[in-house]
N, C-alpha and C positions, 0 to 999 in steps of 0.2 A: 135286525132285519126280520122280517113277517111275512112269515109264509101263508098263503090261503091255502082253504083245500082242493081249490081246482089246479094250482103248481107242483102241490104232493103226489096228487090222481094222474096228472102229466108225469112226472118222474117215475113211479111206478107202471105208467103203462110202457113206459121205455125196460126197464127193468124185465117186464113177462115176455119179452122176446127173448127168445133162446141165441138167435144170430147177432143181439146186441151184446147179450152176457156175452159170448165168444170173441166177438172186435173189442168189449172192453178188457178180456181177459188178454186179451194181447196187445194192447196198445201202451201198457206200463213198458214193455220189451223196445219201442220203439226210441225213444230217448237214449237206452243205455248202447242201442247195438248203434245207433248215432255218436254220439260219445266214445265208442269205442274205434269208427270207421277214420273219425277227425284225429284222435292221438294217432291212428297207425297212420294216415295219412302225414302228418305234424313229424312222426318220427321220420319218414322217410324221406320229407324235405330235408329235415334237419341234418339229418347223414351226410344227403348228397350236398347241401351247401357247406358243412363243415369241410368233405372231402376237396371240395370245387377251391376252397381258399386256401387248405391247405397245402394243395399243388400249386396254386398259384402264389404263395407268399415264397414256399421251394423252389419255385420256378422248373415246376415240372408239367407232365402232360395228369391228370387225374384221370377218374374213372370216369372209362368212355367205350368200355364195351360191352355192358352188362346193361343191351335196352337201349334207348337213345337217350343220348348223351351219357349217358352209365346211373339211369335213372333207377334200376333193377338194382344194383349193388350192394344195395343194404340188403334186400332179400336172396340174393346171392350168397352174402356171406351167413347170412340165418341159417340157411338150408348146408351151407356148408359144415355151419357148427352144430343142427343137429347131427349130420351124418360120420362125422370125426370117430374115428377108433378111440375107442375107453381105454388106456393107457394104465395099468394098473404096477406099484412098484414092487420090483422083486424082492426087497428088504425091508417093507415096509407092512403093519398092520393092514390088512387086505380091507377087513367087516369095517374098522374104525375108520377107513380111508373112505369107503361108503357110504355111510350114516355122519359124518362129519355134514361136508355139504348138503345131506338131504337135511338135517337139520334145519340149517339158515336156510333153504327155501322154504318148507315145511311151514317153519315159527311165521315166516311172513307173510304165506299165504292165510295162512289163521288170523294173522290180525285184518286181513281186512273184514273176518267176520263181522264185527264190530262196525263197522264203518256205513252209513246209513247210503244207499243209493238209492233214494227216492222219497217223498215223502211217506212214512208210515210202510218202507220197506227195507229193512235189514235183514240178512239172512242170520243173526241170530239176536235176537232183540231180548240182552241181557241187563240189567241193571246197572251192573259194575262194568260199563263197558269200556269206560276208557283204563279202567284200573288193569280189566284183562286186555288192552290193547299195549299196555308199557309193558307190562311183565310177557307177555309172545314175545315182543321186540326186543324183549333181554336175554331171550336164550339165543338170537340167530347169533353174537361174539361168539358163544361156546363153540355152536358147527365150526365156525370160521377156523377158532383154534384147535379143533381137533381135526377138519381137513390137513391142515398145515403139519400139526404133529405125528399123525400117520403114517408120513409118505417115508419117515427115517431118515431127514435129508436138513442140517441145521438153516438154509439159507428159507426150505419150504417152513419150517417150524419161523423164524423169524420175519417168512411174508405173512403167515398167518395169525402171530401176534403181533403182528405191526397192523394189522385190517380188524383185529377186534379192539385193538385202543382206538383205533379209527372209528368206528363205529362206538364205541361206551364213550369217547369223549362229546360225540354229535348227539348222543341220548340222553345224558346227564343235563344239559340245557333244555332239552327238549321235553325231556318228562317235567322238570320245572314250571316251567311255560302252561305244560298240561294240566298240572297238578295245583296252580296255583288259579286259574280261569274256573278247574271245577269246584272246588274249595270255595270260591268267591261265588258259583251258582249255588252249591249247595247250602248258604248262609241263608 
């Protein structure tokens, strides 16, 4: 494609506006808080249809008071679960029972570092991105096991190493997968 100079002198004088720099600088924002509006919307069908069948396969009444026809219930139970008393056990490692689970969130929210949402916008635009997107995703089993082992309680220690082979068995396939696409780019 061939540009003239009277397309470039066009472009630039778009550019020396101060009010367009500012609509361009925020029009990247516009896709992701869309993207973001459609999953929370998607989650909260999805809730309430799951709920809707499951009372009905039960042959029960569902959720029908939380909003009309119990369309709120998923953010009901949200707001429930932030507000929950932090239960902490009286026999158990307190600090390790803490940093367990911040861990696995932690680890997962750092991999999406990595992950490109947009063109030519990643919030950390590393080289080795998928290398450091497997190895985050390998510390969250640790949290899981050490929430678990904290609590001083055999059945929490055996939920907890039952949800990190849960998780190392889904990863081990998955980093393959990764590892074998980048390997084939990097040739």
């Amino acid at each position: 494609m061939i540009i003239d100079r009277v397309e470039v002198e066009t472009i630039n004088s778009f550019s020396k506006s101060e009010f367009l720099k500012e609509v361009y600088g925020l029009i990247w924002i516009l896709p992701i808080l869309t993207l973001l509006l459609g999953i929370t919307i998607e989650v909260l069908v999805i809730v309430w249809l799951e709920r809707e069948i499951s009372a009905s396969i039960q042959q029960r009444i569902g959720p029908e008071y939380a909003g009309p026809l119990g369309l709120l219930q998923a953010i009901a139970d949200g707001t429930k679960l932030l507000l929950k008393e932090d239960i902490l056990p009286s026999r158990g490692d307190i600090p390790l029972f803490s940093i367990g689970p911040s861990i696995a969130v932690i680890s997962i929210l750092l991999s999406f570092l990595v992950i490109p949402l947009g063109y030519r916008f990643v919030l950390a635009d590393l080289s080795i991105g998928v290398f450091l997107w497997i190895a985050i995703s390998s510390i969250a089993p640790i949290g899981l096991l050490m929430a678990g082992y904290s609590s001083n309680n055999k059945y929490s220690f055996s939920g907890g190493l039952r949800a990190a082979a849960q998780s190392i068995s889904y990863e081990i396939p998955l980093t393959f997968c990764v590892l074998a696409i980048s390997l084939r780019v990097i040739r």
